[in-house]
C-alpha positions as CSV (number, residue, x, y, z in Angstrom):
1,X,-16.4,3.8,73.4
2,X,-15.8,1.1,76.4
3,X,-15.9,-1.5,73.4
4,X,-12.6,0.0,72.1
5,X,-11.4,1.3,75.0
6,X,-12.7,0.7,78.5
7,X,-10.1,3.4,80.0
8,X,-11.0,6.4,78.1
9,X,-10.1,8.8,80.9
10,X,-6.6,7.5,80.6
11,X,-6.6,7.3,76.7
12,X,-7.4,11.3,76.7
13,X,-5.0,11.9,79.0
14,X,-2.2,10.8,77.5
15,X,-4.0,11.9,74.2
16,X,-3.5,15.1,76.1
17,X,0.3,14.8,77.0
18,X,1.5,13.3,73.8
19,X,0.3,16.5,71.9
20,X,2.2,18.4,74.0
21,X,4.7,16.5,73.4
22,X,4.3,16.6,69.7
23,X,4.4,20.5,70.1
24,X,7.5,21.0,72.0
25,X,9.4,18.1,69.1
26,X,8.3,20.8,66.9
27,X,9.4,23.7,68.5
28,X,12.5,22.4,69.8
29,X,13.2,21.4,65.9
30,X,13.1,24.7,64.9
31,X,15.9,26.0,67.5
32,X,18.8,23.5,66.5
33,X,21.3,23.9,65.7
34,X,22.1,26.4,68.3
35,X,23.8,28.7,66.2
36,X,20.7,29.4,64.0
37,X,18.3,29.7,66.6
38,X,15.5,32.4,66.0
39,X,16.9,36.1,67.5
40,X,14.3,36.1,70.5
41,X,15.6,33.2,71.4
42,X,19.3,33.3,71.8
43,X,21.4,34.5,74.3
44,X,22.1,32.6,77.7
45,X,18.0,32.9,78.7
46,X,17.3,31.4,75.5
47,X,19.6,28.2,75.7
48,X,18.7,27.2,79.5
49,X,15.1,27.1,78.0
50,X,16.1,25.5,75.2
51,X,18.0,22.9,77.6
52,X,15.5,22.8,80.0
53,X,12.4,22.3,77.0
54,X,14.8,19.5,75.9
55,X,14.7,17.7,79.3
56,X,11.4,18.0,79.7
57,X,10.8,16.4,76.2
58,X,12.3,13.6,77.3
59,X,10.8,12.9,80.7
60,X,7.5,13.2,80.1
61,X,7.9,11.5,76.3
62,X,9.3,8.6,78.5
63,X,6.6,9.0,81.2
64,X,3.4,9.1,78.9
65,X,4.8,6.0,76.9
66,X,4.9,4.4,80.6
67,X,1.4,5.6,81.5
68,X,0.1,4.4,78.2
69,X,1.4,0.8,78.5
70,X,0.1,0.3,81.9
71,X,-3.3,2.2,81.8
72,X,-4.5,1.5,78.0
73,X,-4.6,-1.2,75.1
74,X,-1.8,-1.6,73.2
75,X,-3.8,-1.1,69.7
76,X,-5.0,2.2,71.7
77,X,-1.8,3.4,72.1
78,X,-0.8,3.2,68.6
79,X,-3.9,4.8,66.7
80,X,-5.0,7.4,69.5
81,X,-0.5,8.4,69.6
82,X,-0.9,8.0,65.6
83,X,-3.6,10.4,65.5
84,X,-1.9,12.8,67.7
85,X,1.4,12.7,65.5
86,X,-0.3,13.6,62.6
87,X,-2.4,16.6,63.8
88,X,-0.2,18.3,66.1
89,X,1.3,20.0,62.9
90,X,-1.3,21.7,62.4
91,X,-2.0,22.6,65.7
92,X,1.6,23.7,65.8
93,X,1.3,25.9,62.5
94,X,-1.9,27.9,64.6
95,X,0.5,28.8,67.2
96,X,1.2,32.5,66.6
97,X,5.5,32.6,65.5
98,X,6.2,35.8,67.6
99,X,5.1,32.6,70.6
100,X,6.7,29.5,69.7
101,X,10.3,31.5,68.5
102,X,10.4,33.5,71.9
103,X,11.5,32.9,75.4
104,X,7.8,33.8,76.5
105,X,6.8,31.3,74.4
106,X,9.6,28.5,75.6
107,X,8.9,29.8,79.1
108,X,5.1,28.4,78.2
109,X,5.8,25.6,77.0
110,X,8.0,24.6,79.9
111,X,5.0,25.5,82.1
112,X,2.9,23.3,80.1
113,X,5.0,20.5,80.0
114,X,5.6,20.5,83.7
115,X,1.4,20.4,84.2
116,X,1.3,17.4,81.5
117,X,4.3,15.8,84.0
118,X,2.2,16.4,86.7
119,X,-1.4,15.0,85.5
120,X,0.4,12.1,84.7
121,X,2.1,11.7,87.7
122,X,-1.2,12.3,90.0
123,X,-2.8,10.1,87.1
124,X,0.0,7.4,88.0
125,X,-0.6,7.5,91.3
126,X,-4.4,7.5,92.0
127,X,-4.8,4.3,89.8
């Protein structure tokens, strides 16, 4: 493993982040546009979730694309994120529907997304 990747804690850690990033692409893809959002998820709750998964997304896409290109090799980056892109739909498709279409399920994936922020960031900073 050191022969392809001497930093293998970092490459499963942003293995780590970049599904979770995978999954909440996917579930954010399946509440726009607005207007046809599932039922448990509309309302006023529904859209500051929606918002909030959406910011999220972006942060810690940007981050983990950051962590990667300091902490692993390049050719890393591209077959371990590869990997991940092409199996989170299936991990996505396990994901129970009454979940990923709810607010308790956005309210998770916010949660989730704010620990992959945070390993990353504590990641960041230790190194």
């Amino acid at each position: 493993m050191a022969a392809l990747e001497p930093n293998w804690i970092a490459l499963i850690l942003f293995m780590s982040a970049w599904t979770v990033i995978c999954l909440a692409f996917l579930t954010l893809a399946g509440m726009v546009p607005l207007r046809s959002r599932p039922q448990a998820a509309s309302g006023g709750a529904g859209l500051v979730l929606i918002v909030g998964n959406f910011v999220l997304l972006v942060l810690l896409a940007g981050a983990a694309v950051i962590y990667a290109a300091v902490t692993i090799r390049w050719s890393s980056l591209v077959i371990a994120g590869g990997l991940v892109i092409l199996f989170a739909p299936a991990i996505f498709q396990g994901w129970p529907k009454a979940w990923r279409d709810s607010r308790p399920g956005l309210s998770l994936l916010i949660f989730v997304q704010v620990c992959a922020l945070a390993a990353l960031f504590a990641a960041s900073r230790s190194a």
